[in-house]
KESELUM-782356 format. One line per 3 residues: number of its first residue (from 1); their letters; for each residue y negated, x negated, z negated of N, C-alpha, C. Coordinates in steps of 0.001 Angstrom, whole numbers. Atoms other than C-alpha are relative to their C-alpha. Example, Ala and Ser with C-alpha at 12.3 -4.5 7.8 and 13.67 -1.06 7.14 Angstrom:
BEGIN
1	AS	1190,-890,0,4500,-12300,-7800,-1200,-900,0 | 1190,820,60,1060,-13670,-7140,-1090,770,-730 $
This chain:
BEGIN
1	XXX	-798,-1225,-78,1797,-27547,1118,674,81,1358 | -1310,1,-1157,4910,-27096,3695,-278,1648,440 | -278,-1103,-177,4097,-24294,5735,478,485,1255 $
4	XXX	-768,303,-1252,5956,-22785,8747,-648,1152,508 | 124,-1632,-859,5822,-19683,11302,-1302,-1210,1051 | 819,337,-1379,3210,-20291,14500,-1738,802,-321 $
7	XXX	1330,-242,-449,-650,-19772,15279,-218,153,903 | 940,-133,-1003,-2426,-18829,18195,-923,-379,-79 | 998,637,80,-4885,-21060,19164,-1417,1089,250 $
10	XXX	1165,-1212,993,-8293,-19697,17690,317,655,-995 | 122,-484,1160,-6891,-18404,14851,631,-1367,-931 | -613,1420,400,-6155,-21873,13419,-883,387,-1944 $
13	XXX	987,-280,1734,-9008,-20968,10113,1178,921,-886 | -1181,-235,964,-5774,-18747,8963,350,-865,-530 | -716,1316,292,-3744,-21259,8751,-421,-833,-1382 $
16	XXX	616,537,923,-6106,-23211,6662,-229,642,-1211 | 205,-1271,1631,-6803,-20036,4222,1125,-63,-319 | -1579,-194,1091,-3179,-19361,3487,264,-1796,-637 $
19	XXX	-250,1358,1287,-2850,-23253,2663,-658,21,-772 | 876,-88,889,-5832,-23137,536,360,1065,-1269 | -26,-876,853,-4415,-19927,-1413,1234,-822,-917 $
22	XXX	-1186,556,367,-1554,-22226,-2148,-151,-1271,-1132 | 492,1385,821,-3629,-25780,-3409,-806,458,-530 | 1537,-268,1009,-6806,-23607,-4963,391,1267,-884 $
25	XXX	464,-1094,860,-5867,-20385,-5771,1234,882,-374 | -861,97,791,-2918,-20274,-7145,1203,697,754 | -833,-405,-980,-1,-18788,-4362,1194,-322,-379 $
28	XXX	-1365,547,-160,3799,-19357,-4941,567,224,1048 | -1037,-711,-1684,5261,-17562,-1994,-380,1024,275 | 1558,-1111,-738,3125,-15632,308,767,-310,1705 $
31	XXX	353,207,-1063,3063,-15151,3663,-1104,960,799 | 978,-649,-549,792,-13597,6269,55,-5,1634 | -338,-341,-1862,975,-12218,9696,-1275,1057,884 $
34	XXX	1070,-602,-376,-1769,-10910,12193,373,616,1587 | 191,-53,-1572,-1550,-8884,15440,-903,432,407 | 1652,-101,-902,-4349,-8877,18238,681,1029,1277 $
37	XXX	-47,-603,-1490,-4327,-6094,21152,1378,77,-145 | -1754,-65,-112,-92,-5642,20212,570,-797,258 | -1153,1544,-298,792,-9484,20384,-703,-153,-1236 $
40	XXX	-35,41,1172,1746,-10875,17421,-711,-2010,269 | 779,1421,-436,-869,-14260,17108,-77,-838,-1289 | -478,621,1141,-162,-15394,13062,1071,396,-464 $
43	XXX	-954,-149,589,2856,-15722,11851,360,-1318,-1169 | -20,1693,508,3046,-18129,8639,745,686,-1401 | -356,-405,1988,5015,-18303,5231,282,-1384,-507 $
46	XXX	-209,1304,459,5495,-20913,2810,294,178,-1401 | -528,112,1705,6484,-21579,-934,1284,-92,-767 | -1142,-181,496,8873,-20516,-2798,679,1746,-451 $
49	XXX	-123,-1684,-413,10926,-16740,-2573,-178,373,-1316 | 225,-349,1372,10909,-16500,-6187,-1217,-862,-770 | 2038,-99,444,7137,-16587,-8018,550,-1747,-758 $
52	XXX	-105,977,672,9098,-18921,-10263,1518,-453,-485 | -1094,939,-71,11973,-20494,-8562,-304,-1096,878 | 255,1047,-1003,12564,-22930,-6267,964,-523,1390 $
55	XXX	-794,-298,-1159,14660,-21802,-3230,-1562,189,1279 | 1404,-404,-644,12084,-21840,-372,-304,1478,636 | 400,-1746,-72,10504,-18506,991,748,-142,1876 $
58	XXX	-333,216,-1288,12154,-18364,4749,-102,948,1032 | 308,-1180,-767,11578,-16406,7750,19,1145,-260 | -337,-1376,519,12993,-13355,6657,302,423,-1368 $
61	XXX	-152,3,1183,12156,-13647,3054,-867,1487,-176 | 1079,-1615,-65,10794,-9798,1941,-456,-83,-1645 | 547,-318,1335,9081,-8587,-949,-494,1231,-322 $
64	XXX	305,-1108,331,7982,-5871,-2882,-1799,-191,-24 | 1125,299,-64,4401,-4846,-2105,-866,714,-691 | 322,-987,796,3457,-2356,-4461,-983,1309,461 $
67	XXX	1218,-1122,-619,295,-33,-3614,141,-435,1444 | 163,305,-1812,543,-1706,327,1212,881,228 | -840,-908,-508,3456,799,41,-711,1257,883 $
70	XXX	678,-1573,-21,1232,4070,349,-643,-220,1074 | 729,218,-1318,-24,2895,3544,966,507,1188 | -1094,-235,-1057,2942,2629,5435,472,1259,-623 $
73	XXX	-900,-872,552,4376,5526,3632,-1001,1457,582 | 857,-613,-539,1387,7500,4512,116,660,1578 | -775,-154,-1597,2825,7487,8568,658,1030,102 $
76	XXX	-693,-946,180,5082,9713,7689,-541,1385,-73 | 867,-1157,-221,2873,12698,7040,-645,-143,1013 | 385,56,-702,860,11671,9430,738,377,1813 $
79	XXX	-811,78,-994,3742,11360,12186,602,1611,-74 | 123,-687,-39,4507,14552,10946,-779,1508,748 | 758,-645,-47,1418,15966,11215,96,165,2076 $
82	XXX	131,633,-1163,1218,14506,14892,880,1326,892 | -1012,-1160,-665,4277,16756,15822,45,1270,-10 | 667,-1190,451,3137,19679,14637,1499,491,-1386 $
85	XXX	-934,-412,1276,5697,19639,11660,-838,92,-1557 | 858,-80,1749,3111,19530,8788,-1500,168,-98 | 1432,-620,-218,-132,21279,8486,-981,-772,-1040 $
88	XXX	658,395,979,-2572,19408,6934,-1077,730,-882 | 1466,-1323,426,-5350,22368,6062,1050,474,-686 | -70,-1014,754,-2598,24236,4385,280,-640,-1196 $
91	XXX	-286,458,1706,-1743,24445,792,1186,-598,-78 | -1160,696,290,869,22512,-1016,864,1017,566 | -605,-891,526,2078,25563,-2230,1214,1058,878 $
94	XXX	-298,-1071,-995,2712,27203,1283,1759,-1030,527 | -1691,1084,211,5900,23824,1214,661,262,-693 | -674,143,1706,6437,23788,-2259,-350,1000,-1067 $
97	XXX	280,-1518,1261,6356,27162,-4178,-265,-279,-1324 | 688,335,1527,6511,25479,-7790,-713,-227,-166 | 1309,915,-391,3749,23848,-6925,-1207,997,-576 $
100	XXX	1684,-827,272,1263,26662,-7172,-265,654,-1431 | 464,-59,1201,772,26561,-10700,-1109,-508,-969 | 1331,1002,795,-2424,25589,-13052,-830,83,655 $
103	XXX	1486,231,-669,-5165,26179,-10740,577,-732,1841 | -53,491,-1001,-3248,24355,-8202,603,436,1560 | -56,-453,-927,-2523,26829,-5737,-865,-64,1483 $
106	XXX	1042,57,-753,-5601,25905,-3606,27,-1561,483 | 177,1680,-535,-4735,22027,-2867,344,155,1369 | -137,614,-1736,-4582,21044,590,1451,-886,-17 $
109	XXX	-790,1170,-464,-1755,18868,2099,-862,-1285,133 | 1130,895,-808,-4953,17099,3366,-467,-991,-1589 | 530,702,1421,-6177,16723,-882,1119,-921,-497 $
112	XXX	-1065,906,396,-3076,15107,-1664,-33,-1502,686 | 124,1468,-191,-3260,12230,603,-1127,-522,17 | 1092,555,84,-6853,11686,270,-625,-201,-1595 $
115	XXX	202,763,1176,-6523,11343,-3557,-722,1175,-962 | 998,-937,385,-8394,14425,-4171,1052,1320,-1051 | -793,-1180,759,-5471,16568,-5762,-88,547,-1284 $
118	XXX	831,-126,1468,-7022,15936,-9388,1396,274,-966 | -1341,202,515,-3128,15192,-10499,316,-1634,39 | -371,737,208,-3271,11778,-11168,1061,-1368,-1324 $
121	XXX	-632,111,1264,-1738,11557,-14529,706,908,-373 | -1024,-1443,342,1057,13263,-16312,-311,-239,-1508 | 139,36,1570,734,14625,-20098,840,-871,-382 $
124	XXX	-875,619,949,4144,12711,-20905,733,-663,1615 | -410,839,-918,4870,9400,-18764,1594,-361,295 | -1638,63,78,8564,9453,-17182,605,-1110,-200 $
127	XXX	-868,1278,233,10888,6818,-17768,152,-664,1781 | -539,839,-1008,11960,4207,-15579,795,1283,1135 | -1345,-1214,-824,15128,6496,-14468,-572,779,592 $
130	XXX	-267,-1758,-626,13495,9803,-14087,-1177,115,1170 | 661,-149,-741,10809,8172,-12512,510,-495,2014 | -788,347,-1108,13522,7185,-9473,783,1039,250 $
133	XXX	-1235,-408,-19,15917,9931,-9898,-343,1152,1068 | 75,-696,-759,14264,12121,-7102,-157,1564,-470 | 178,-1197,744,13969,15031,-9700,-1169,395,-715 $
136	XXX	1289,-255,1578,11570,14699,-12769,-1191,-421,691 | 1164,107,-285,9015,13441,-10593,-970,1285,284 | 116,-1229,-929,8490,16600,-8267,-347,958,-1545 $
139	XXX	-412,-914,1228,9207,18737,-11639,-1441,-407,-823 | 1749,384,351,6279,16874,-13423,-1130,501,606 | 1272,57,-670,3571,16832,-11066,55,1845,491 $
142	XXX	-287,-1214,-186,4578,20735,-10549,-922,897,-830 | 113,-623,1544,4244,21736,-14189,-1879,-989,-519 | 1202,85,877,924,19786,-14579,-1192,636,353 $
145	XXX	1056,-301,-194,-2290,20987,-15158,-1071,-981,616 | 1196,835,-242,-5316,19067,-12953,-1252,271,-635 | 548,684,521,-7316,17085,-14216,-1386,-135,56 $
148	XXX	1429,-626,-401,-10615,18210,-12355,453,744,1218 | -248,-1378,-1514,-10853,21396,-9577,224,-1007,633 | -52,443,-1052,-9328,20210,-7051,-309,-97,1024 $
151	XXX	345,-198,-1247,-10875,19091,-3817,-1355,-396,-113 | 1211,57,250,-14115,18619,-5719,-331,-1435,-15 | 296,1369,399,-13729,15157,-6577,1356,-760,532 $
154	XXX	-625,1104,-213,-11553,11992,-5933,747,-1075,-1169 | -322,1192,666,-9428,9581,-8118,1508,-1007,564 | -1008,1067,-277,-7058,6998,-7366,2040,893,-1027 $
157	XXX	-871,-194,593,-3467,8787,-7652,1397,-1176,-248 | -1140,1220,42,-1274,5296,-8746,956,211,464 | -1514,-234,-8,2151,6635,-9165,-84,1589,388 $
160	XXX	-820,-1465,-343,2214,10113,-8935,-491,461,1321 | -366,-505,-1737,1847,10159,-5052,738,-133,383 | -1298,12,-548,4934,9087,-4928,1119,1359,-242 $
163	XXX	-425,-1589,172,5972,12795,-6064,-291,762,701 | 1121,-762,-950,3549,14169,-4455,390,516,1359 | -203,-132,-1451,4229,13023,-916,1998,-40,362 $
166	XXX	-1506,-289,-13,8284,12670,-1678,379,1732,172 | -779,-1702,190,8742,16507,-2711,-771,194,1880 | 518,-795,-1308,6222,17537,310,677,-239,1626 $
169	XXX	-704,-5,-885,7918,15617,2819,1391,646,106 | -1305,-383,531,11172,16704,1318,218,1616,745 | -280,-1287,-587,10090,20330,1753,-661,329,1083 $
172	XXX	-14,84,-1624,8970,20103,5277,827,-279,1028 | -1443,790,-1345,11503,18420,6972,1303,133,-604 | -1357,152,318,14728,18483,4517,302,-1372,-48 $
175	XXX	52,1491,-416,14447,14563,4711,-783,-912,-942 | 1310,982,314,12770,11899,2775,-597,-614,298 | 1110,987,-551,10090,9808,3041,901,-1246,469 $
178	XXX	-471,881,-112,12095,6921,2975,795,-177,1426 | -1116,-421,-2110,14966,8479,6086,-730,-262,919 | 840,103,-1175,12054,9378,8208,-673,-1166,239 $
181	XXX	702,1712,-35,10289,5915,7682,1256,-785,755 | -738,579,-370,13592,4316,8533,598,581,1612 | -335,-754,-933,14387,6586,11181,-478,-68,1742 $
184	XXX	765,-528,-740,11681,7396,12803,-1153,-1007,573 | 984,1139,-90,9476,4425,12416,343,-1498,159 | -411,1684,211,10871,1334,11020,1374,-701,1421 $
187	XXX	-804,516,-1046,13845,1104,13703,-75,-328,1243 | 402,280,-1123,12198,1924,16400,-1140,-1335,494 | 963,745,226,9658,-611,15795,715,-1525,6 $
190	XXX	-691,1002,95,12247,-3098,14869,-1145,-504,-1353 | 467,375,1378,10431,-3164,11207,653,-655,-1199 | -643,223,1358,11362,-4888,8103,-501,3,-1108 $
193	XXX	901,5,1384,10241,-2758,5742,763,1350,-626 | -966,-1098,609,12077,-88,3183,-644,856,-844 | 960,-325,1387,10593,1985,1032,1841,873,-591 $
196	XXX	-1150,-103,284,14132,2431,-837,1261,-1102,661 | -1231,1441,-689,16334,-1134,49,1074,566,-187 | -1313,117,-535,19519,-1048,1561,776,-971,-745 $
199	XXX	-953,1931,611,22107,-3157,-412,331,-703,939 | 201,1413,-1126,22512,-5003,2594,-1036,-765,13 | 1403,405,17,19120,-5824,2420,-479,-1006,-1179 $
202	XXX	641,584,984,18722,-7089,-852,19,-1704,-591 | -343,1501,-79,20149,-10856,-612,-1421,-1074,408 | 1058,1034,-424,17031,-11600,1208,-1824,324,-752 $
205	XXX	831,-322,820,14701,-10289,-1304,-766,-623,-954 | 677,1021,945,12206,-12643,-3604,-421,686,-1268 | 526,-839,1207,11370,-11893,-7240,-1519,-712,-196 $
208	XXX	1690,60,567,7797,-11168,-8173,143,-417,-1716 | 505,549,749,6194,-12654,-11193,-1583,-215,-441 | 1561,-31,-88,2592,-12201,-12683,-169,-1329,-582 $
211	XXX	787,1283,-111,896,-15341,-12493,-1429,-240,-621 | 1155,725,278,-2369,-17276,-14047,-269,-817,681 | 643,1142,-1070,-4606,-18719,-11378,-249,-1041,-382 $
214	XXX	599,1198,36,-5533,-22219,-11819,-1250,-513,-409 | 1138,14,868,-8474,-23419,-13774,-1036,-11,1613 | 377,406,-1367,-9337,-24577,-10011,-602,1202,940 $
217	XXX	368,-1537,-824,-9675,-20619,-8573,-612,583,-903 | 916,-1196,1341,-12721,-19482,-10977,-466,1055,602 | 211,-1155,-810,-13375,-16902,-8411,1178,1231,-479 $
220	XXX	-1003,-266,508,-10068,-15632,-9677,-135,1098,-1453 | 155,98,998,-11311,-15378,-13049,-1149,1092,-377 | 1426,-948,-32,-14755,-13134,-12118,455,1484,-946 $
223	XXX	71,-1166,1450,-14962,-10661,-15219,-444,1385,968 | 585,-1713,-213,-15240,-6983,-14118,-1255,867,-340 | 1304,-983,680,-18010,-4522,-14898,1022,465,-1594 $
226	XXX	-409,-842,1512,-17811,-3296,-18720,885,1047,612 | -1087,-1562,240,-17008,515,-17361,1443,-313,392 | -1194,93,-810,-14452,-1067,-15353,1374,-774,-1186 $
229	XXX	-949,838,1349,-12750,-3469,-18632,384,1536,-601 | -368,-767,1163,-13266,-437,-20902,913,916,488 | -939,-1114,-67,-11361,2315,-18819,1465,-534,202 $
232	XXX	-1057,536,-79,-8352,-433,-18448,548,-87,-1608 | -159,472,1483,-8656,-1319,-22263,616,1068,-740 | -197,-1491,915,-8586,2667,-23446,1126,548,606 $
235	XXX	-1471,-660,-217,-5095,4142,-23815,-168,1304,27 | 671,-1472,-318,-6914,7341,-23653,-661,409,1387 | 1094,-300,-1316,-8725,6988,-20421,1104,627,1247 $
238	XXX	-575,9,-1339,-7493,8278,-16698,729,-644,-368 | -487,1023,-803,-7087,5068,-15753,966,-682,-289 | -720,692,-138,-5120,3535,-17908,1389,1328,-388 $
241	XXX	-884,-1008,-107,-2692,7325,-17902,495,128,1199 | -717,-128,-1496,-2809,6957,-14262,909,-1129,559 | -751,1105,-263,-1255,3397,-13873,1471,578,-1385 $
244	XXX	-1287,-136,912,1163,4760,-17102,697,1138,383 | -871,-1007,4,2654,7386,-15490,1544,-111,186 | -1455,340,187,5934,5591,-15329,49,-786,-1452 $
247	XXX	165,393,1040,6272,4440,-18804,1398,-260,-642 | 423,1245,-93,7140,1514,-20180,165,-291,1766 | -48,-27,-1028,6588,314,-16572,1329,-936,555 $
250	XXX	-1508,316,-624,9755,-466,-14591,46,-1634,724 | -186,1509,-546,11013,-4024,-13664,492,-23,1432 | 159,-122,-1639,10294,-4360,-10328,1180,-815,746 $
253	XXX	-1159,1032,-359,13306,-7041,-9840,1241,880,128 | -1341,-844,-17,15414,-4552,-10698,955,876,1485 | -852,-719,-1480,18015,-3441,-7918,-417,1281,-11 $
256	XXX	185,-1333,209,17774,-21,-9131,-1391,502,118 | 1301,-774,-604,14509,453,-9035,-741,-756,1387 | 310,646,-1552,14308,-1338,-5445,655,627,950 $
259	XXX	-849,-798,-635,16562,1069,-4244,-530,1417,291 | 610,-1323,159,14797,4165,-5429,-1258,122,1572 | 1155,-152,-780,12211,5770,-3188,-1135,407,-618 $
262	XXX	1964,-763,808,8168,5737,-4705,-492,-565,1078 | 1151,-38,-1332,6357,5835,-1408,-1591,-664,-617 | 1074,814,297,3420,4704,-3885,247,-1073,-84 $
265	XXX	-131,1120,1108,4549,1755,-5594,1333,-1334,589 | -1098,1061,154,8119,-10,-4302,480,-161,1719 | -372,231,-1249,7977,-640,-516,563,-1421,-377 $
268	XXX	-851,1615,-112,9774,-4035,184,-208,-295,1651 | 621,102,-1426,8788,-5801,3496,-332,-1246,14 | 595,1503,-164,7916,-8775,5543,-1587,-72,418 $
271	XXX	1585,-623,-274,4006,-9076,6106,124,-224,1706 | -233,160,-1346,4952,-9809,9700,517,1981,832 | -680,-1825,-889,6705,-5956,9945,-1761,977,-611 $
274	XXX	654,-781,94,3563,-4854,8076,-1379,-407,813 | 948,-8,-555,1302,-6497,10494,230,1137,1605 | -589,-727,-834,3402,-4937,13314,-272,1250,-27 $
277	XXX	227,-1416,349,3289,-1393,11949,-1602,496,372 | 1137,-221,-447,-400,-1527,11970,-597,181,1052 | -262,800,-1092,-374,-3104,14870,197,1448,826 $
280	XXX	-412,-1093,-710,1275,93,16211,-758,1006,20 | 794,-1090,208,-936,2831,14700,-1420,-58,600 | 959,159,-977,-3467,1750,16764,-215,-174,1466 $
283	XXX	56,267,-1546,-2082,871,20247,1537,-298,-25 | -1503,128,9,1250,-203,21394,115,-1703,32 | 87,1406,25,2463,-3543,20561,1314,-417,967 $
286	XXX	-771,988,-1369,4765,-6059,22665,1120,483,770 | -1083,-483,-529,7761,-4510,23383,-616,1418,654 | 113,-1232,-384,5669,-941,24121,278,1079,-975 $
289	XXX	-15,-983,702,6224,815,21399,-1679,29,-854 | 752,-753,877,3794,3042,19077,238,680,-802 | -579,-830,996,3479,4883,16231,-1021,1449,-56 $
292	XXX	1171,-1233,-286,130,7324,16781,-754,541,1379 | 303,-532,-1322,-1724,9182,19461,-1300,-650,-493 | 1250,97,273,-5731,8195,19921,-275,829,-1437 $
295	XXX	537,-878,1312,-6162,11507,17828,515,-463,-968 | -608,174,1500,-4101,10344,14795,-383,-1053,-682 | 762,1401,393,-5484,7016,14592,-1086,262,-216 $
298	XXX	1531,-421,323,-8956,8391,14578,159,1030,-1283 | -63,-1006,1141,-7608,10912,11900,493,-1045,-1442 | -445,1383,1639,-6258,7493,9542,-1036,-594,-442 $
301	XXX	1682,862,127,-10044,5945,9951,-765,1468,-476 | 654,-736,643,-11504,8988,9083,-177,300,-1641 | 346,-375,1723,-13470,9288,5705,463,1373,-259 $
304	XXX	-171,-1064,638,-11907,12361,3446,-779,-97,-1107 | 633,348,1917,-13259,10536,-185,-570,-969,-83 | 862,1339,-190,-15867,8776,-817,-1133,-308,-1486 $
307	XXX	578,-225,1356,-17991,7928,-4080,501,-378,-901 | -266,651,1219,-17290,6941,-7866,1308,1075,201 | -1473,-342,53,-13276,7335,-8241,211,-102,-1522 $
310	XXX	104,-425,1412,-12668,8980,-11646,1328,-1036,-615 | -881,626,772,-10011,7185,-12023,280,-1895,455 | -152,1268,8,-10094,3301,-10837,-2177,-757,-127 $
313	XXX	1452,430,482,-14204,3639,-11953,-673,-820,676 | 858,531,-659,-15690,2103,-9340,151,1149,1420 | 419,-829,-916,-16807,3885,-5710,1067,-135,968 $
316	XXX	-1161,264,-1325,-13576,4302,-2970,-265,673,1065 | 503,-1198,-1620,-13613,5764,383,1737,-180,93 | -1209,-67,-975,-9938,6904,2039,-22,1106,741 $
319	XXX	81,-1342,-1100,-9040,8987,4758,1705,151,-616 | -823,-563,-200,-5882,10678,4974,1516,-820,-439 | -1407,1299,254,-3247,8142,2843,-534,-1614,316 $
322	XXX	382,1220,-532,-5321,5514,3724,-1104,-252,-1261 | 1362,500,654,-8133,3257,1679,-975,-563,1110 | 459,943,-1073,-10649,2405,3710,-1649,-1029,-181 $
325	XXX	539,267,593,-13020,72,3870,-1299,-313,-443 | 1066,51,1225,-15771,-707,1011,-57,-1014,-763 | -182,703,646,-16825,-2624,-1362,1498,-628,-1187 $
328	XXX	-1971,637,895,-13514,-2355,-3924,574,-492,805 | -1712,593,-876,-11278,-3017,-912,-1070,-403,1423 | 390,188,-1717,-13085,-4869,1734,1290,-276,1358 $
331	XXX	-1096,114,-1596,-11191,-4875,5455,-523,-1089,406 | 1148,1031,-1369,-12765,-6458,8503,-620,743,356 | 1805,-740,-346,-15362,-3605,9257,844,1171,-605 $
334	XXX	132,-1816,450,-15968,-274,8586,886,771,620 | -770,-661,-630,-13644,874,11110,1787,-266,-864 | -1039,65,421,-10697,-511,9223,853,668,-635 $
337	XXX	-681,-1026,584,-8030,1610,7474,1416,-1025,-416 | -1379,555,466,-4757,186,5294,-41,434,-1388 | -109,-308,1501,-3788,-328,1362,-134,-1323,-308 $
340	XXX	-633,884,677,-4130,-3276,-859,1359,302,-904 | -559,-542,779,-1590,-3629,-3431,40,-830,-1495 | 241,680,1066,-2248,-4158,-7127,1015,-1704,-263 $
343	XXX	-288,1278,0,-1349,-8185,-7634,-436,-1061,1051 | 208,757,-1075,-2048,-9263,-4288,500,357,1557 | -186,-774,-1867,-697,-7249,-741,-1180,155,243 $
346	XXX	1135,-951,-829,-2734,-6272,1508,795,301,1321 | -154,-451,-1391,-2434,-4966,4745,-906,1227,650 | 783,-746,-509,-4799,-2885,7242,207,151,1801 $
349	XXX	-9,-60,-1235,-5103,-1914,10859,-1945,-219,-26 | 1411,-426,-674,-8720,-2458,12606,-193,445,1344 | -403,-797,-1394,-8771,-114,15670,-1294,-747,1392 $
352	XXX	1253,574,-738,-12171,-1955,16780,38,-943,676 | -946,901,-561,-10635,-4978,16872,778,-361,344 | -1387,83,-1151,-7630,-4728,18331,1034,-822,-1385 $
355	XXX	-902,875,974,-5836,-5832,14612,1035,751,-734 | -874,-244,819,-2997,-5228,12609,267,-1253,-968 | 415,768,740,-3049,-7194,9586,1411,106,-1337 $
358	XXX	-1200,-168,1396,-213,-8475,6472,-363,-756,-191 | -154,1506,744,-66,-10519,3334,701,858,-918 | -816,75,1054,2543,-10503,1015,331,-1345,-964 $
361	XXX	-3,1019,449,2897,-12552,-1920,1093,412,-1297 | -1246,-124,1185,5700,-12902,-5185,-717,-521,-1289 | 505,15,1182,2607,-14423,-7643,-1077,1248,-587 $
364	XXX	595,-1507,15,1037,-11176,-8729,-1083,-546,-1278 | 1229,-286,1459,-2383,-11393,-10619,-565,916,139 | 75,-1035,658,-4348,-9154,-12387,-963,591,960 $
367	XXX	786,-981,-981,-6407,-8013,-9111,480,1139,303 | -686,-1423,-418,-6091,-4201,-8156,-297,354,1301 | 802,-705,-1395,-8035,-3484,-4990,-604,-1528,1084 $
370	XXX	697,767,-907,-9548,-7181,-3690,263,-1480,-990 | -351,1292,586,-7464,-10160,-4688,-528,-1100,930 | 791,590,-585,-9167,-12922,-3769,917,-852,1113 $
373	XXX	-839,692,-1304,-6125,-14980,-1322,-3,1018,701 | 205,-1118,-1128,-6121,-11697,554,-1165,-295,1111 | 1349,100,-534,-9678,-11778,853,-686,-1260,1052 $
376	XXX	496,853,-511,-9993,-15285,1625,475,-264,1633 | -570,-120,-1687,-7701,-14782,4940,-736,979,793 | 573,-395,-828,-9678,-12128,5643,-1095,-232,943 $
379	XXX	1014,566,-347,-12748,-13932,5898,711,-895,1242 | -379,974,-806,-10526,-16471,7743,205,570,1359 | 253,-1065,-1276,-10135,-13922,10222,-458,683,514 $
382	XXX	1462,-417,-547,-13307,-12528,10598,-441,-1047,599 | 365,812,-467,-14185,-16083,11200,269,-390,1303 | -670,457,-854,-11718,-16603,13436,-404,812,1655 $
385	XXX	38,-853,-1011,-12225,-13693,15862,-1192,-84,670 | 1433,441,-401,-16248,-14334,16208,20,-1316,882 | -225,784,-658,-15652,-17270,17501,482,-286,1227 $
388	X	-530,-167,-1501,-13789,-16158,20304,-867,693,807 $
């Protein structure tokens, strides 16, 4: 396998994992980027930009990262919050007046990004369109009734946080998620990451493709718990209402819906801007820039939810827009905070270790929370860092 970008000596065991995800465990075009203390010390990509072409993947090849959106997208409230533009203790409702309907006059700003809003499904799943059109989302998630008291419990909101945290930023600032990300974050940073692409942007864009690992990656292959098959299997359950809330689900290739803004679901990015970003929310990286204060970073690592998640049926912990980590989604310690993203993203900050962390990839399998090439770099970089 042909792979390019640079290492920092001692982290050479990367290196070796991302080739390995490529000859064992099944990789088309991936890359992966790591920063230490705000210098950037992996930088590697290799393959091919399309899952299943054969143009190669090149420095500034981006991709869509799906759930590793809601991480970075997450900043935004947070950066908010930071300024004193967005209260996290108060209610939606006290933003967004429609809002306080069904019981749900009593949500937090705070329950919303910690998953707890008990609105993770809609009675009737929007279309492609209406789920981009900046309207029917907000309007949905308004008009529905939750799904358990809110605040009481926890489930994994897929898609409809991208309503969620769109309208709320919307009616806080007059601005979207997407502006202020670009604005406020991504430029100053010198990021390359969109949550809504620029048609300028889109030339250098790779198409995803779900993939079958290799008879060779039986790790790949590790069967789930029953509860965990059956609530994917049942067209009745949460889980599989909360992944259908865009219905039939939208072709991610599509310009149009690469354009749209779902703060959950359709960031686009290099894992190099999303190691950077991290990178930032924890300290200042090379040039001197940042993106959080001590306090805000200690407020992204902080547990809000923790326990069996009604809706992805196994036990999650997140703080504040964040997953953090646990068994479903291991990090590099307990201190860690980021998002995977169903197929294969990841990305995390570790404030302990001095990390900011990316992987992006264009072969998407059927992992949701702890795909195993993720994983295996992580290890590679747990390894790596002990050693020093």
């Amino acid at each position: 396998m042909d792979v390019h970008g640079s290492v920092a000596e001692g982290f050479e065991p990367v290196r070796d994992a991302f080739v390995r995800n490529f000859e064992a465990l099944g990789d088309r075009g991936a890359a992966v980027a790591v920063y230490r203390d705000g210098r950037k010390v992996v930088d590697l990509w290799g393959g091919t930009r399309d899952a299943e072409g054969t143009e190669p993947w090149t420095e500034g090849t981006a991709q869509i990262v799906r759930s590793a959106t809601k991480g970075v997208a997450a900043a935004v409230p947070l950066l908010l919050h930071q300024r004193g533009l967005l209260d996290l203790d108060a209610p939606v409702g006290s933003y967004w007046p429609e809002f306080k309907t069904g019981g749900k006059e009593r949500i937090l700003v705070r329950d919303v990004l910690a998953h707890r809003a008990g609105i993770p499904a809609l009675d009737r799943g929007l279309s492609a369109a209406e789920a981009a059109d900046g309207v029917s989302g907000a309007r949905a998630v308004a008009a529905q009734q939750p799904f358990w008291e809110p605040g009481t419990e926890h489930g994994y909101h897929a898609q409809t946080y991208s309503w969620l945290l769109s309208e709320l930023v919307l009616r806080a600032t007059g601005r979207t998620v997407g502006s202020v990300l670009a604005e406020e974050i991504a430029e100053p940073l010198g990021l390359e990451f969109w949550i809504g692409l620029p048609e300028t942007e889109a030339h250098r864009v790779g198409r995803v493709a779900p993939v079958e690992p290799p008879e060779s990656a039986g790790m790949l292959r590790t069967r789930p718990r029953r509860n965990v098959s059956e609530a994917y299997a049942d067209p009745d359950s949460l889980t599989r209402r909360a992944f259908a809330a865009i219905a039939p689900l939208p072709d991610e290739n599509d310009p149009g819906y690469r354009a749209a803004e779902l703060p959950a679901s359709n960031g686009i990015g290099t894992a190099r801007a999303l190691a950077r970003f991290y990178g930032a929310t924890i300290g200042v990286v090379e040039d001197g820039a940042r993106i959080f204060t001590p306090a805000t970073t200690a407020l992204a690592g902080r547990e809000h939810s923790a326990g069996p998640d009604r809706v992805l049926v196994v036990n999650t912990r997140f703080g504040p827009g964040y997953m953090l980590h646990g068994p479903a989604s291991p990090l590099l310690s307990p201190a860690s905070f980021g998002h995977p993203g169903r197929g294969g993203s990841l990305a995390f900050a570790d404030p302990e270790a001095g990390i900011g962390f990316g992987y992006v990839t264009n072969a998407l399998a059927k992992s949701v929370t702890a795909d195993p090439r993720a994983q295996a770099l992580v290890r590679a970089l747990k390894s790596a860092l002990s050693a020093r």
